[in-house]
Backbone atoms as SQL, in Angstrom:
CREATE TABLE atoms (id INTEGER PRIMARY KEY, chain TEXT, resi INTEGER, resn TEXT, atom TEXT, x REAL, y REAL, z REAL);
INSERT INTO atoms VALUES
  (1, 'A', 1, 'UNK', 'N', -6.030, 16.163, -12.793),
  (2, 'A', 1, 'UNK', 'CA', -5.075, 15.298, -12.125),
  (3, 'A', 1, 'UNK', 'C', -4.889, 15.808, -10.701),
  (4, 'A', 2, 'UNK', 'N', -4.703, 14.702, -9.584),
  (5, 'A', 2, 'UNK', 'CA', -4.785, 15.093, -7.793),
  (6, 'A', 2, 'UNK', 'C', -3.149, 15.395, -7.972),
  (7, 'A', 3, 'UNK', 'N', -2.675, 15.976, -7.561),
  (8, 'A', 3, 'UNK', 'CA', -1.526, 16.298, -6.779),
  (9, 'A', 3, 'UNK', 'C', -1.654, 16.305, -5.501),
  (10, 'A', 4, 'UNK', 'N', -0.005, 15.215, -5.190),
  (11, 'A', 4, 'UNK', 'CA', 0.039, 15.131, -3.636),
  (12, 'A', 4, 'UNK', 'C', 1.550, 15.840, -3.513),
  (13, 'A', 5, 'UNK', 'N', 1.761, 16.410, -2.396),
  (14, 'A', 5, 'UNK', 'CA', 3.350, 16.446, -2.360),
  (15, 'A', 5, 'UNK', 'C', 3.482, 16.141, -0.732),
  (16, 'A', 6, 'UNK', 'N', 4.506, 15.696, -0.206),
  (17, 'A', 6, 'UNK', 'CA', 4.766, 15.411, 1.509),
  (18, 'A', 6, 'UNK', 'C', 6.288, 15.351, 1.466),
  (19, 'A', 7, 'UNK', 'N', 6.659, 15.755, 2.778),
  (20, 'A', 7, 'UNK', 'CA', 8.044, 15.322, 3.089),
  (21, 'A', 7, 'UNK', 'C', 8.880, 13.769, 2.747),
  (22, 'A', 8, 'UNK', 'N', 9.946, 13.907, 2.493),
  (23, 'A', 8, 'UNK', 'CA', 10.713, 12.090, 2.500),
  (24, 'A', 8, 'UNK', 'C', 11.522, 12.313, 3.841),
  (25, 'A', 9, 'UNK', 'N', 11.542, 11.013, 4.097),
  (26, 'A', 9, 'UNK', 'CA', 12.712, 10.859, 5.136),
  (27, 'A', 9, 'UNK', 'C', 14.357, 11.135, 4.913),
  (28, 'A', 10, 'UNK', 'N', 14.329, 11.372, 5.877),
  (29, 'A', 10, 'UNK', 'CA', 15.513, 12.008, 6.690),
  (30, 'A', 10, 'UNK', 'C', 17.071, 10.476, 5.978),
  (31, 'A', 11, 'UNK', 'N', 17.927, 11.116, 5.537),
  (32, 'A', 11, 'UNK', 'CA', 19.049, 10.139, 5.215),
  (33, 'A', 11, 'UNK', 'C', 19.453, 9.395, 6.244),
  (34, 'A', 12, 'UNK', 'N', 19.891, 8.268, 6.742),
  (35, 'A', 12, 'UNK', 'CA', 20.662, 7.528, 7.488),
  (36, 'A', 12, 'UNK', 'C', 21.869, 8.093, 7.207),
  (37, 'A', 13, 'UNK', 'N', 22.973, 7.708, 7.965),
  (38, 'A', 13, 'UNK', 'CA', 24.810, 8.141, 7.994),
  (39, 'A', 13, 'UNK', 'C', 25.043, 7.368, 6.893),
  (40, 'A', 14, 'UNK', 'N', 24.530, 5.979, 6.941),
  (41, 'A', 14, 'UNK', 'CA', 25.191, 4.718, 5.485),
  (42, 'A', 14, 'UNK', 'C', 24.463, 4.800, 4.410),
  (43, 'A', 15, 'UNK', 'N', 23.146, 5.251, 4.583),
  (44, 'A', 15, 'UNK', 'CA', 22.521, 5.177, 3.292),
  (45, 'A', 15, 'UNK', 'C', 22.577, 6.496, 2.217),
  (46, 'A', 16, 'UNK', 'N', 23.193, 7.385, 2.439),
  (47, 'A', 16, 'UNK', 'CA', 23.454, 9.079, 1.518),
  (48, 'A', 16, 'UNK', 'C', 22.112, 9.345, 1.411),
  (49, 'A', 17, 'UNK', 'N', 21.808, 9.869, 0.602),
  (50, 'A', 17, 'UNK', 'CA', 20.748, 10.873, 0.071),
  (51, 'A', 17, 'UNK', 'C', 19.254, 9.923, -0.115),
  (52, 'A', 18, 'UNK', 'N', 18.180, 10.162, 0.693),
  (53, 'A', 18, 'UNK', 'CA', 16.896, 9.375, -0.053),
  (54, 'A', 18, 'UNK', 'C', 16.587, 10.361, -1.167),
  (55, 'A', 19, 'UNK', 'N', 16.016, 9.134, -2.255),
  (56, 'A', 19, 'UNK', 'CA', 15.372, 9.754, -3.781),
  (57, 'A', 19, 'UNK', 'C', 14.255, 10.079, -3.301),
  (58, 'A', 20, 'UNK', 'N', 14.261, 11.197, -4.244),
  (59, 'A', 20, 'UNK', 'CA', 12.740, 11.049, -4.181),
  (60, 'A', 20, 'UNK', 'C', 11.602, 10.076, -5.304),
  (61, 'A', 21, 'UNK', 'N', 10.507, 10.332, -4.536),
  (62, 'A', 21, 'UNK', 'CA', 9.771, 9.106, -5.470),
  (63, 'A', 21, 'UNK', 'C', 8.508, 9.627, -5.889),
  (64, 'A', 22, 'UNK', 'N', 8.441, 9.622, -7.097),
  (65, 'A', 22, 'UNK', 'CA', 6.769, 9.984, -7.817),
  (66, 'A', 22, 'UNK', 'C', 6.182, 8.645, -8.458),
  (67, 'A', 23, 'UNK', 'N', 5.138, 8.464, -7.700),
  (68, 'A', 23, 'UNK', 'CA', 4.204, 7.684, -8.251),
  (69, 'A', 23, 'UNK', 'C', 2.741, 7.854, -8.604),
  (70, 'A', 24, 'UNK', 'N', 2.842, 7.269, -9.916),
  (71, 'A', 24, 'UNK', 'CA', 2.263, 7.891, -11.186),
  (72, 'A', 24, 'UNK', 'C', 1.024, 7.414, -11.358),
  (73, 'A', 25, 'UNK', 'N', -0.383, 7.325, -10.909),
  (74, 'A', 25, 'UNK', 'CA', -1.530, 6.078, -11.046),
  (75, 'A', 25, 'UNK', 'C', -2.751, 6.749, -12.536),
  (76, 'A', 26, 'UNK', 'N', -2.276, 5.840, -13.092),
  (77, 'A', 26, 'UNK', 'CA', -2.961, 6.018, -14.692),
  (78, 'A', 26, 'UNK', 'C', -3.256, 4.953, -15.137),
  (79, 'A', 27, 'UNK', 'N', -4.372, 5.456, -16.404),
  (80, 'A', 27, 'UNK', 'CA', -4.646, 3.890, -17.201),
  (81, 'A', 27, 'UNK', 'C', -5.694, 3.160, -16.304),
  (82, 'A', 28, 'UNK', 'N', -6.318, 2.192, -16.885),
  (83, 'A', 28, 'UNK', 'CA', -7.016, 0.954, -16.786),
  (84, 'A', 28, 'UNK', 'C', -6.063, -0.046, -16.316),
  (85, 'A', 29, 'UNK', 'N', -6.425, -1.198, -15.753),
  (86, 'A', 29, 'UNK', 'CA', -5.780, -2.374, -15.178),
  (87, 'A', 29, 'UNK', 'C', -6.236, -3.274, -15.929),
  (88, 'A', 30, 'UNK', 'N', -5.712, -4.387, -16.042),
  (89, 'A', 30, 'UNK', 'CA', -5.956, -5.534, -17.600),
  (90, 'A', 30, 'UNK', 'C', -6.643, -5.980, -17.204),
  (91, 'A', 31, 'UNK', 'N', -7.709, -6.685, -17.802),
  (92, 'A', 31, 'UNK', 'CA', -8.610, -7.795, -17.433),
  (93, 'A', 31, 'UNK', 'C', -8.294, -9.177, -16.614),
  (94, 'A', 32, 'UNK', 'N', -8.676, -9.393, -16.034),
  (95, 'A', 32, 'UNK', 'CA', -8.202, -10.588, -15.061),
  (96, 'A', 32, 'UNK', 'C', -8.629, -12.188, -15.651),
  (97, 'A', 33, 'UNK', 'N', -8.559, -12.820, -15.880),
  (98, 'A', 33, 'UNK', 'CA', -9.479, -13.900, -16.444),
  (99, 'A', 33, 'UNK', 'C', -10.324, -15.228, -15.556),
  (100, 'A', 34, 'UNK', 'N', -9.065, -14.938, -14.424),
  (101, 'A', 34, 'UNK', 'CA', -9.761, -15.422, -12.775),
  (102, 'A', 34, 'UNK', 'C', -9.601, -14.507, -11.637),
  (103, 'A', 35, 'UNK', 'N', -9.861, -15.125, -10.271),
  (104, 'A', 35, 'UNK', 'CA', -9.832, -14.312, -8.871),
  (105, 'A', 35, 'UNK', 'C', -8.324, -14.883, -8.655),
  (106, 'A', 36, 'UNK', 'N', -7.124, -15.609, -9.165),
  (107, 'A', 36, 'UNK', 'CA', -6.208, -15.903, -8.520),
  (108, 'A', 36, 'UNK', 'C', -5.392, -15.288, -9.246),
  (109, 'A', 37, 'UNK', 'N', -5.317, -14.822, -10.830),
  (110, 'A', 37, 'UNK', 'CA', -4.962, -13.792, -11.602),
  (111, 'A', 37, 'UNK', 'C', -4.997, -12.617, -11.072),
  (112, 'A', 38, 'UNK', 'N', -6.101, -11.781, -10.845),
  (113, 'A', 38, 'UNK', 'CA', -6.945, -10.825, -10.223),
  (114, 'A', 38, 'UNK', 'C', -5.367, -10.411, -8.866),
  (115, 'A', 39, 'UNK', 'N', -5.991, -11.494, -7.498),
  (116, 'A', 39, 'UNK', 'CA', -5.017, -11.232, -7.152),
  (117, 'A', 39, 'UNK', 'C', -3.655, -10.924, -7.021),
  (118, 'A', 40, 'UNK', 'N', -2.730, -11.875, -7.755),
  (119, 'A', 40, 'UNK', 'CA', -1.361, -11.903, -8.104),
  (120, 'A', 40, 'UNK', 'C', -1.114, -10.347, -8.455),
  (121, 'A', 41, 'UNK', 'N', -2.223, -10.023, -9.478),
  (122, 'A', 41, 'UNK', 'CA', -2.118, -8.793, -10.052),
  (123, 'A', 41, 'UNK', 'C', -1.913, -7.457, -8.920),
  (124, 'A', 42, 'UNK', 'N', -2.992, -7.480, -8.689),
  (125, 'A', 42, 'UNK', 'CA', -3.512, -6.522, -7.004),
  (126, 'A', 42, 'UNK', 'C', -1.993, -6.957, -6.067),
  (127, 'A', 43, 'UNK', 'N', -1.730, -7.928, -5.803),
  (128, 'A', 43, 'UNK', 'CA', -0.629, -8.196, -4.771),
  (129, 'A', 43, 'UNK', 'C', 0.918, -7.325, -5.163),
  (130, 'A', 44, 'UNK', 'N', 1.080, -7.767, -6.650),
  (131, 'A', 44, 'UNK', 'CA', 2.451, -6.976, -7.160),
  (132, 'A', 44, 'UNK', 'C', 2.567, -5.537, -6.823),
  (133, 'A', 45, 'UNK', 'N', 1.320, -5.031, -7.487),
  (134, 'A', 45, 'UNK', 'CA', 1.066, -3.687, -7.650),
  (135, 'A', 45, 'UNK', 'C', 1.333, -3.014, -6.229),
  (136, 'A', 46, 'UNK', 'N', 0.440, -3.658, -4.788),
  (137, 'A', 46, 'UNK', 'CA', 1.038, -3.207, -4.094),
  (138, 'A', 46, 'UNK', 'C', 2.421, -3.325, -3.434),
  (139, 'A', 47, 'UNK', 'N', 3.071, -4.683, -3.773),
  (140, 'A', 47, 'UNK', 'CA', 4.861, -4.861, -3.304),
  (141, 'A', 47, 'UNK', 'C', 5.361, -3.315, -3.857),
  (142, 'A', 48, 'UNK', 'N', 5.104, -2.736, -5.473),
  (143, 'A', 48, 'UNK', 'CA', 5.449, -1.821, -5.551),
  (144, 'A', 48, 'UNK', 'C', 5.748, -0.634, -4.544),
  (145, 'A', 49, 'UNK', 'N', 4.090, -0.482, -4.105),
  (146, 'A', 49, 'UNK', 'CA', 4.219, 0.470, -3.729),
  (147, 'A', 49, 'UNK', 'C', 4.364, 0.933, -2.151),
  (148, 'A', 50, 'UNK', 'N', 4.766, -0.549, -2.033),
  (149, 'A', 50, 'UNK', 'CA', 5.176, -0.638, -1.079),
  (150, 'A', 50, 'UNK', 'C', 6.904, 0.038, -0.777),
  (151, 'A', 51, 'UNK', 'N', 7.228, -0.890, -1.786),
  (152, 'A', 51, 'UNK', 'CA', 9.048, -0.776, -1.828),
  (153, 'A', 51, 'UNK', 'C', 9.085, 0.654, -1.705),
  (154, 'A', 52, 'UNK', 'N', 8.667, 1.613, -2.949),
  (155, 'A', 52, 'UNK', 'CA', 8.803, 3.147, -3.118),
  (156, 'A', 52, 'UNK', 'C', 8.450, 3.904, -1.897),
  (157, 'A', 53, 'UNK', 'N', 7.602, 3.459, -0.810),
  (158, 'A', 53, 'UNK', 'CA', 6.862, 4.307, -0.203),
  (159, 'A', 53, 'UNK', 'C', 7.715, 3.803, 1.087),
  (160, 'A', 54, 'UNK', 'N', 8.822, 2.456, 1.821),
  (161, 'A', 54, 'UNK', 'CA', 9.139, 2.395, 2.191),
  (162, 'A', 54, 'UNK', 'C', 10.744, 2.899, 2.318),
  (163, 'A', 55, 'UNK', 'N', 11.097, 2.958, 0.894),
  (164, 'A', 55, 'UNK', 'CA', 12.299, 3.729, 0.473),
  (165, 'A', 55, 'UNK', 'C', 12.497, 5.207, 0.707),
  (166, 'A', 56, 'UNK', 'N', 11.621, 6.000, 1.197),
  (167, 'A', 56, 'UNK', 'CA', 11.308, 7.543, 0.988),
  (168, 'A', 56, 'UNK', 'C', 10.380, 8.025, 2.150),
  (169, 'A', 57, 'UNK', 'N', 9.797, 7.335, 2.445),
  (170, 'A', 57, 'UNK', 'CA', 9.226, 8.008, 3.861),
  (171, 'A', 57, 'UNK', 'C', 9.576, 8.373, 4.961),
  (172, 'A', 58, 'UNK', 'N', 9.553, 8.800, 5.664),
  (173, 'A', 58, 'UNK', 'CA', 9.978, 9.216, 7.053),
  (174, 'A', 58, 'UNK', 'C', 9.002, 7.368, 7.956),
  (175, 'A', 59, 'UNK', 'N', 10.037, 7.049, 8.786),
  (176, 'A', 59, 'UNK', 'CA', 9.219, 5.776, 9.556),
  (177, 'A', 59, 'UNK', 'C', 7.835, 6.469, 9.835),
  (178, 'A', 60, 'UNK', 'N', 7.760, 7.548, 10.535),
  (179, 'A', 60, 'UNK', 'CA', 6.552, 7.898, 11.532),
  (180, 'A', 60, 'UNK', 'C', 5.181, 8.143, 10.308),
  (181, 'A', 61, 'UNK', 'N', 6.072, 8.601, 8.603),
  (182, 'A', 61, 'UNK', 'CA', 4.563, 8.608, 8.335),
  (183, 'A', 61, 'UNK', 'C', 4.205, 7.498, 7.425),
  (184, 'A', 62, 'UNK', 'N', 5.758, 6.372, 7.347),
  (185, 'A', 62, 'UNK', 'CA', 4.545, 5.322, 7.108),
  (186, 'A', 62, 'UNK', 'C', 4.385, 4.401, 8.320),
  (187, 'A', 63, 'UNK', 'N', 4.238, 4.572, 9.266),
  (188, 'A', 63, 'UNK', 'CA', 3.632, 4.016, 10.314),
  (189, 'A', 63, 'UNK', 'C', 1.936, 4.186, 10.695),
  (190, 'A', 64, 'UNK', 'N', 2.024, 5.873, 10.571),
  (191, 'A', 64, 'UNK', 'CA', 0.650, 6.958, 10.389),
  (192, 'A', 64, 'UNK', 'C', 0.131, 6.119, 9.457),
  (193, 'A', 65, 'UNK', 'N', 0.595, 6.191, 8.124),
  (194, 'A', 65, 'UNK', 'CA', -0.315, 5.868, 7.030),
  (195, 'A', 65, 'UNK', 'C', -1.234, 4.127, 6.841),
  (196, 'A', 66, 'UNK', 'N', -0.442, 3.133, 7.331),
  (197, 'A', 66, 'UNK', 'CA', -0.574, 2.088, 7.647),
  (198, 'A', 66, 'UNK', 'C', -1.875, 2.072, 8.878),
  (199, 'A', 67, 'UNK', 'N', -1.663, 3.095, 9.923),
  (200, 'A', 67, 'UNK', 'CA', -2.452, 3.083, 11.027),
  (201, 'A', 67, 'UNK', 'C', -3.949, 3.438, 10.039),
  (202, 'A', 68, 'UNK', 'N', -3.489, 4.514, 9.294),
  (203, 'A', 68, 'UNK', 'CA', -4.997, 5.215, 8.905),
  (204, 'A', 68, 'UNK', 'C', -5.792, 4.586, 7.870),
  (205, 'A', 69, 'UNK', 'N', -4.982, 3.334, 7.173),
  (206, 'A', 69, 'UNK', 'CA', -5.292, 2.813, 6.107),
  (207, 'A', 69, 'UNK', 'C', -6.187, 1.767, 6.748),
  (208, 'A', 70, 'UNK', 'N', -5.099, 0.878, 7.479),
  (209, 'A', 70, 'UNK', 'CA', -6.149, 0.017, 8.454),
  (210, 'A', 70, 'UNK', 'C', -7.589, 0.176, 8.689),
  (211, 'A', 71, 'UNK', 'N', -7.373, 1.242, 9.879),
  (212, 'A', 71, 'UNK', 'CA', -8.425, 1.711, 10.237),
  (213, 'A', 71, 'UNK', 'C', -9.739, 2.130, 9.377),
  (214, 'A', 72, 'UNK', 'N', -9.186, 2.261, 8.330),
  (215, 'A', 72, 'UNK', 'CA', -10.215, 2.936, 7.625),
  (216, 'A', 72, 'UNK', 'C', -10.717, 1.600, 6.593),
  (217, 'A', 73, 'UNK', 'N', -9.982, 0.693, 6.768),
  (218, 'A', 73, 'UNK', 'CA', -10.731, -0.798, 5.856),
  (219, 'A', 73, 'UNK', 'C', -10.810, -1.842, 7.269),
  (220, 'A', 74, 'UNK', 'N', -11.060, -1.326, 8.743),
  (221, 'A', 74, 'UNK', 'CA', -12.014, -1.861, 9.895),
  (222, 'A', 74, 'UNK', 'C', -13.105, -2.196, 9.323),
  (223, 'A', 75, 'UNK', 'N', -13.637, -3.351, 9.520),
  (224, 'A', 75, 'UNK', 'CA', -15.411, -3.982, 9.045),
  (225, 'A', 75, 'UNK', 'C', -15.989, -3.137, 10.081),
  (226, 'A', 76, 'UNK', 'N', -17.141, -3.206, 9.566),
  (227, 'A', 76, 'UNK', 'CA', -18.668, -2.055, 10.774),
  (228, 'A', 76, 'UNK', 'C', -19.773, -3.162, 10.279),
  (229, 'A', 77, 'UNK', 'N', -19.503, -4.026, 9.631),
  (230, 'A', 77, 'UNK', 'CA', -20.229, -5.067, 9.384),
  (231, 'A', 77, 'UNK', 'C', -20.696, -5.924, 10.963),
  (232, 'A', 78, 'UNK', 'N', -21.955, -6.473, 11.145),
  (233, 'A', 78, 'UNK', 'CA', -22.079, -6.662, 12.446),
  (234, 'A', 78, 'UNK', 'C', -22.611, -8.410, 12.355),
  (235, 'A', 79, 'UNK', 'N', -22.117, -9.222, 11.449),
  (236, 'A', 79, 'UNK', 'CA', -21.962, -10.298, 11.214),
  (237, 'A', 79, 'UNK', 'C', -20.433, -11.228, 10.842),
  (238, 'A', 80, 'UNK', 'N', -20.455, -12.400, 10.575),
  (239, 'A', 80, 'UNK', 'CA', -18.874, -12.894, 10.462),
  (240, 'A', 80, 'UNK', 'C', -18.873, -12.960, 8.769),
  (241, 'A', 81, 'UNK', 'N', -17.829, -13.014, 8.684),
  (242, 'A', 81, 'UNK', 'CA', -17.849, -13.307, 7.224),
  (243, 'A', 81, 'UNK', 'C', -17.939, -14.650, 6.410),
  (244, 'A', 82, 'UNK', 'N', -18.633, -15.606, 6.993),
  (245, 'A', 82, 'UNK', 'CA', -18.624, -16.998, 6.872),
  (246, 'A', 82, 'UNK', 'C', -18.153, -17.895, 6.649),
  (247, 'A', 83, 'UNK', 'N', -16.758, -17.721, 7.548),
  (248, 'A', 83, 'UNK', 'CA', -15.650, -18.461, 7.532),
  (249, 'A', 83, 'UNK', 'C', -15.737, -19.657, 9.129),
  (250, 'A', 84, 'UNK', 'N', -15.750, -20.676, 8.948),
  (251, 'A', 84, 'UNK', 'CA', -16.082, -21.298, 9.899),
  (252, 'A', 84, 'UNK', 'C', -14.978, -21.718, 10.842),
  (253, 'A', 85, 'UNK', 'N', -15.329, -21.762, 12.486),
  (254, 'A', 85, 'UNK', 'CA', -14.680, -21.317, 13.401),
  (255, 'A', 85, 'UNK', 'C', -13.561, -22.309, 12.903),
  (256, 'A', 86, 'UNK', 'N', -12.314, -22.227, 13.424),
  (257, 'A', 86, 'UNK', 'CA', -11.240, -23.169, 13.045),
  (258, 'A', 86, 'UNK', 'C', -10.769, -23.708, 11.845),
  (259, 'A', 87, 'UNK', 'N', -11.594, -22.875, 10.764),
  (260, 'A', 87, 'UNK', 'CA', -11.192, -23.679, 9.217),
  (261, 'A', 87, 'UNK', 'C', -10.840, -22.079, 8.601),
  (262, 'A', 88, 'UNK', 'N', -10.559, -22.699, 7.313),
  (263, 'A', 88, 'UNK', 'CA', -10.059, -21.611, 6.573),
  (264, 'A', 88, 'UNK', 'C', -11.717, -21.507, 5.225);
């Protein structure tokens, strides 16, 4: 098992004490039976981890982390993805 550990952010005056937050990634993911299933699925999962990781971070490192995540799912692909100009 990876162990991560990092700082949480700093309390606001109104908000008291941030929790801390462990999140736990285990198990298999259910079978999907379509791509719009599939998604919904993929989409929740990250609201999660979103909420937790916005609840407990310091701004600057989820700002960092967002920057590095990006960056790091940049295409290097040197074609379009065949979506035609003005349409979806």
């Amino acid at each position: 098992m990876s162990r991560v550990v990092i700082s949480k952010a700093e309390p606001t005056h109104s908000q008291g004490q941030v929790t801390d937050v462990v999140i736990e990634i285990t198990g298999s993911q259910p079978e999907h039976p379509d791509l719009k299933q599939a998604a919904e699925f993929f989409h929740d999962e990250a609201q999660v981890i979103h909420k937790a990781l916005s609840a407990a971070l310091p701004g600057g490192t989820l700002d960092a982390l967002f920057a590095v995540m990006a960056a790091d799912k940049a295409s290097r692909f040197r074609v379009a993805y065949g979506i035609p100009a003005g349409g979806s």
